[in-house]
FIFI-165647 format. One record per residue (C-alpha): x, y, z. Coordinates in pm, whole numbers, padded with zeros to 5 digits, always signed. Example, Ala and Ser with C-alpha at 12.3 -4.5 7.8 and 13.67 -1.06 7.14 Angstrom:
<atoms>
+01230-00450+00780+01367-00106+00714
</atoms>
This chain:
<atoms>
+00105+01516+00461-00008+01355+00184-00297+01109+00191-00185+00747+00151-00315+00376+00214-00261+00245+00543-00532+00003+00556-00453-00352+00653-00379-00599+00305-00491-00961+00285-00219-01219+00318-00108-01359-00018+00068-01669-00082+00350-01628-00270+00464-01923-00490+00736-02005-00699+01017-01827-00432+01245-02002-00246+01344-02060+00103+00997-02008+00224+00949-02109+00644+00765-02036+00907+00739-01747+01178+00834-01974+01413+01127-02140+01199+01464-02113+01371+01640-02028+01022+01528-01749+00831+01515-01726+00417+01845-01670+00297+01969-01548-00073+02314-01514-00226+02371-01148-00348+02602-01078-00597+02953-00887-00464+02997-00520-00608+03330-00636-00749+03102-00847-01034+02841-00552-01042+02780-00454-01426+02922-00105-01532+02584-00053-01700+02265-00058-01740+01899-00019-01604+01770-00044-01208+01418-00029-01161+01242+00111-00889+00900+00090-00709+00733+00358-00514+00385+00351-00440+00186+00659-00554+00201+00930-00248+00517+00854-00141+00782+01118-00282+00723+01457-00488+00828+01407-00815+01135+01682-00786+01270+01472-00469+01270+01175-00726+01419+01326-01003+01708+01432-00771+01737+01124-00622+01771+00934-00974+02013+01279-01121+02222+01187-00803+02259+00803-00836+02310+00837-01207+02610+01079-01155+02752+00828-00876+02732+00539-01157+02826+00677-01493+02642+00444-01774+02340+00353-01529+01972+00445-01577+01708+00460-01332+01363+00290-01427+01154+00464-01166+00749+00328-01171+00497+00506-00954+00268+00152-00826-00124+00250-00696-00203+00067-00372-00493-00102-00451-00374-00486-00546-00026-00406-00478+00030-00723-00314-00090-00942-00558+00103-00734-00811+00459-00778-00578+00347-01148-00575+00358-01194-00943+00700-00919-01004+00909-01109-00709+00852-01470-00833+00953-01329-01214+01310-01373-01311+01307-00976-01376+01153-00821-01101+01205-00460-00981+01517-00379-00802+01388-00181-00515+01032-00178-00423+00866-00017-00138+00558-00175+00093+00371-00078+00321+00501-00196+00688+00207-00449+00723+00298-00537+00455+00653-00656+00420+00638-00941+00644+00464-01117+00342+00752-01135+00139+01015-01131+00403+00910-01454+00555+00868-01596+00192+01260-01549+00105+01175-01269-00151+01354-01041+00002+01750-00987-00028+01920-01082+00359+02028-00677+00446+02162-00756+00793+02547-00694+00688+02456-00383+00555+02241-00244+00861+02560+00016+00975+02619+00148+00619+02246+00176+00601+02257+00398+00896+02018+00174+01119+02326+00106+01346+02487-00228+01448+02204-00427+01594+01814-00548+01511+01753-00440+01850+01846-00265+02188+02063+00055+02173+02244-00053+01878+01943-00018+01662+01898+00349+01502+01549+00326+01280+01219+00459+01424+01149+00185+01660+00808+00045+01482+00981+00086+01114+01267-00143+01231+00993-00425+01376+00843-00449+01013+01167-00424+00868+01360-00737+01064+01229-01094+01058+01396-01388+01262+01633-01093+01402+01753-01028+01040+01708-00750+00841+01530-00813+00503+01374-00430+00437+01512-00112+00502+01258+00192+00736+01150+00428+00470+00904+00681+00642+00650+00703+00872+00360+00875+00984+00084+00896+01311-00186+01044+01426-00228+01318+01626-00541+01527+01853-00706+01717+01570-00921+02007+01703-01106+02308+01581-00926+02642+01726-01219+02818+01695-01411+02650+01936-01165+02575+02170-01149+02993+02202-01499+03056+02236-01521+02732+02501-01261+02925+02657-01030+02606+02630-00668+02597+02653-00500+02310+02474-00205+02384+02629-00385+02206+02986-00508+01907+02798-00239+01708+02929-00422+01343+03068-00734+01139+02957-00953+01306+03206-00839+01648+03099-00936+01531+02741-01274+01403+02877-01363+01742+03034-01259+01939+02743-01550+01736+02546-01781+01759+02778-01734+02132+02762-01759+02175+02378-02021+01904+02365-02256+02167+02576-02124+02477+02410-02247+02322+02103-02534+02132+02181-02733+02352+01924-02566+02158+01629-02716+01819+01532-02499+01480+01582-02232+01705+01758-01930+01560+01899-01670+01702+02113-01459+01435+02086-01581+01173+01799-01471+00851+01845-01632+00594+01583-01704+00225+01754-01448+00060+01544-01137+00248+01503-00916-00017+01621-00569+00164+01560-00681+00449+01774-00837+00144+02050-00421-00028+02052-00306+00345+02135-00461+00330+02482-00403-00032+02521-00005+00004+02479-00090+00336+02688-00174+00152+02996+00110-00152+02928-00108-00408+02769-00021-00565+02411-00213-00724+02141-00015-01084+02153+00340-01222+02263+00536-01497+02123+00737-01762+02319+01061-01946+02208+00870-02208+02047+00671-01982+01813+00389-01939+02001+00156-01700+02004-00084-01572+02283-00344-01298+02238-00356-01033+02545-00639-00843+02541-00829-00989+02834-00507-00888+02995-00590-00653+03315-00345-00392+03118-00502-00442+02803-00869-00404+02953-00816-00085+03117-00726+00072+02771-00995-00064+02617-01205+00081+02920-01028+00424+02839-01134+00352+02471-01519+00315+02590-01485+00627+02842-01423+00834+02544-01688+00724+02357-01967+00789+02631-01795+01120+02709-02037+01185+02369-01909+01074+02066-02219+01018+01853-01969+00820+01648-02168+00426+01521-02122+00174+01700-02097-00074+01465-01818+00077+01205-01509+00260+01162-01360+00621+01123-01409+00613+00750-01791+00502+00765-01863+00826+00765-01511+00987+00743-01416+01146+01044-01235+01417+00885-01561+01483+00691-01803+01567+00988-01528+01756+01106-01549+01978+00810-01902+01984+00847-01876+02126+01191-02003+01839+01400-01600+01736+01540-01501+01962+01794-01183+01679+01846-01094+01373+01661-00789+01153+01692-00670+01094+01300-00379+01116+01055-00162+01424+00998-00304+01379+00616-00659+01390+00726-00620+01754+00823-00614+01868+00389-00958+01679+00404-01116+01794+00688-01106+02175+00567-01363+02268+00322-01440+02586+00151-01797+02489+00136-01796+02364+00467-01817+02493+00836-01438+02463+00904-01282+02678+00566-00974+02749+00663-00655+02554+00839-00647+02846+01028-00944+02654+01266-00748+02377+01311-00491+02266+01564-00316+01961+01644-00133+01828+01975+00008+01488+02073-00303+01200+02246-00264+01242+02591-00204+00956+02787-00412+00825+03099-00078+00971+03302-00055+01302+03313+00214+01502+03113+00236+01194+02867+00138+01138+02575+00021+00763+02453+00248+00546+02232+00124+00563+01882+00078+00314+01608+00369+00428+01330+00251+00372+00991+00447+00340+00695+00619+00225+00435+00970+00000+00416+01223-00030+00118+01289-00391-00016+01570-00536-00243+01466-00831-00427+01582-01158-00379+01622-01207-00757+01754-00869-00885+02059-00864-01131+02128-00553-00966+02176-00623-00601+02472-00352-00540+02327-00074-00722+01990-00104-00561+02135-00106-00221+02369+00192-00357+02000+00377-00453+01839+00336-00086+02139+00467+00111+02042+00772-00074+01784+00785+00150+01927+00738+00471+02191+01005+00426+02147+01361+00596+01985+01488+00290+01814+01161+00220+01678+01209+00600+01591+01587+00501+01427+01509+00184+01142+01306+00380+01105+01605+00600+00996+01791+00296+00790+01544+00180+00625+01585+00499+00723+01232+00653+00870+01159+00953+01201+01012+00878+01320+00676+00929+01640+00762+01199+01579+00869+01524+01844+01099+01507+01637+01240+01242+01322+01245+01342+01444+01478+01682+01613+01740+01480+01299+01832+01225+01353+02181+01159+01189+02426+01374+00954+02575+01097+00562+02661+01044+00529+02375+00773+00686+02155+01003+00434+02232+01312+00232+01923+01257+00528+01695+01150+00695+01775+01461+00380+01709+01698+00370+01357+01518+00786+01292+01537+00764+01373+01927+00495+01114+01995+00661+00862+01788+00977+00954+01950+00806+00881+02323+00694+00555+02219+00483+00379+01916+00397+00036+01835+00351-00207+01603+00095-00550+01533+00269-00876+01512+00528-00862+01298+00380-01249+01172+00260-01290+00797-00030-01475+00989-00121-01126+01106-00313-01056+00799-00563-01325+00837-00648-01155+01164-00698-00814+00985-00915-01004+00759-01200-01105+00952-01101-00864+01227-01194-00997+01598-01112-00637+01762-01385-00466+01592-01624-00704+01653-01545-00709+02048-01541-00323+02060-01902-00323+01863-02008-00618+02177-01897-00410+02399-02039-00087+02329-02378-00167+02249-02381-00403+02592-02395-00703+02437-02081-00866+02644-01887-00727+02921-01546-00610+02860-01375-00921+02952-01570-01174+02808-01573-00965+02462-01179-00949+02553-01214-01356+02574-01340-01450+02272-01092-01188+02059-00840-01387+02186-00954-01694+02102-00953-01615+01736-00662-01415+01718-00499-01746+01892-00647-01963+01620-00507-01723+01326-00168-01663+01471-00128-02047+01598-00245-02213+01233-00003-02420+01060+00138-02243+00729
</atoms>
């Protein structure tokens, strides 16, 4: 897979659209769209994919089929960089020419669904593929996709792909450790696997047999949802209440600190990418690292220890049961209409593309999980698939998702979970009181008027 931006994006106001309102508003933003019966028999749609998405010959098809399906239409297609795209969707959406179709990231798209600049997609959710409801056995997206995607149970984006991470290991050692992966099937099986490669390789410097860095908080929600726990619920009112000093919640963030003492020589007082974890990998300090299928191209080196992808294996995170693996956090990207396109019928014409079986089988090539479930369960049974498939079955047993509340990203901002894993793990507060006061600001955040 191809390296792309997950990281979490600043909440940004966005002015001059209409029907903005609350999360806790009991009407949602609505838009008129124009019927395909008063659809133009020409001209130009524009579309916005971020850079990393899709191959160039996946687009070019995509465009070559839509143009054939609408004689006289062009396809304006505009490869957007991550950095500043919010700001940059801020400005285009308020415009009276914005882009058709844009994609965003799924922590995204709450921003501009809650903010009306989205076009109302809930008719179209069966012809779409995603099935006849927002929720329950009617729904059809990748679980986690469909939570970014729906806002005030209606659906204002459309699941695009996804990706997770996966147990990242070095073959090689396993072997000489005499280590099955196969048997790593439970938390303590993980521990004991560490242990072993952390004294089969005690000769190398800073070695880790599995490197956990103090602040990966993606990796951290993993074992909370694991054990049942959650990062916050909402009531009927609109509410929100932060559970981490839940007893569920505190035993995966007990699993969390486990790993680390098992000897991860992983700081305290950062994250995975300060220093990269896929880069001490390469170097040959990682004997295990939980991480993104697209960190795998980065952590082999030619002029490092690990030179080939031959020394590298993946498997799904076991869980703390046995035989299960934990549910992971789906990242991703969603497919928007905007409220103010000309070209309302056309766009939506554009993204069923993608939903279709071939649509569906395009992502696989791309190396994405796809955005049905159906989908995602019937990946081809091929060698470039191996890791694709790993990350589709885990997603398939379960994933999550952080609260789907355009408040959310005032949380990320000043983030209170990396703070209480750093008290934690360098003693300076117990697990529950650290568990206490992350509440109390995600409470504050989540609870302030907008």
């Amino acid at each position: 897979m191809r390296a792309r931006n997950l990281f979490p994006i600043a909440l940004v106001a966005l002015v001059g659209l209409t029907g903005c309102s609350s999360a806790g508003s009991s009407s949602a933003p609505t838009q008129a769209a124009p019927a395909a019966s008063q659809a133009a028999s020409s001209g130009t749609l524009t579309v916005w994919l971020m850079n990393g998405s899709l191959n160039d010959n996946t687009v070019v098809q995509l465009d070559t089929d839509f143009q054939m399906a609408h004689p006289g239409w062009k396809v304006n297609y505009q490869v957007q960089q991550w950095n500043g795209i919010v700001d940059k969707l801020t400005t285009a959406l308020a415009s009276n020419n914005p882009p058709d179709v844009i994609e965003m990231g799924n922590t995204q798209a709450i921003t501009f669904e809650a903010a009306g600049a989205l076009m109302d997609l809930t008719s179209d959710r069966q012809a779409l593929g995603g099935g006849t409801s927002n929720s329950g056995d009617g729904q059809l997206f990748m679980d986690s996709l469909n939570s970014a995607s729906v806002y005030q149970d209606k659906l204002y984006a459309v699941p695009f792909y996804a990706g997770d991470r996966v147990l990242i290991y070095r073959k090689d050692l396993f072997q000489t450790a005499g280590i099955d992966p196969t048997t790593i099937t439970s938390k303590d099986k993980l521990i004991a696997a560490a242990k072993t490669l952390q004294q089969q390789n005690a000769s190398v410097k800073d070695f880790s047999g599995f490197y956990v860095a103090g602040q990966n908080w993606y990796q951290l929600l993993q074992y909370i949802w694991d054990r049942g726990g959650t990062l916050a619920t909402q009531d009927s009112s609109g509410k929100w209440t932060a559970n981490l000093e839940s007893p569920q919640s505190m035993q995966g963030i007990q699993d969390y600190v486990d790993y680390y003492t098992a000897g991860s020589t992983g700081p305290k007082d950062n994250d995975e990418m300060n220093p990269p974890e896929y880069t001490l990998f390469s170097q040959g300090k990682v004997g295990m690292f939980v991480g993104n299928g697209w960190e795998i191209g980065s952590a082999v080196d030619p002029k490092g220890v690990v030179t080939s992808a031959d020394q590298v294996g993946v498997m799904g995170i076991p869980s703390a049961t046995d035989g299960k693996t934990v549910p992971v956090f789906l990242g991703g990207s969603v497919l928007g209409i905007a409220a103010k396109s000309k070209n309302q019928a056309q766009a939506l014409d554009w993204i069923k593309q993608l939903t279709s079986d071939q649509g569906q089988q395009m992502l696989i090539e791309n190396g994405w999980i796809p955005s049905l479930k159906s989908a995602a369960a019937n990946i081809p049974d091929t060698p470039a698939n191996a890791i694709l498939k790993v990350q589709a079955a885990e997603a398939a047993a379960g994933s999550g998702f952080t609260p789907n509340d355009p408040r959310w990203a005032g949380v990320e901002a000043n983030n209170p979970i990396k703070a209480m894993m750093t008290k934690i793990l360098t003693g300076q507060a117990s697990i529950a009181d650290a568990a206490k006061e992350a509440d109390q600001k995600i409470d504050a955040v989540l609870n302030a008027a907008q």
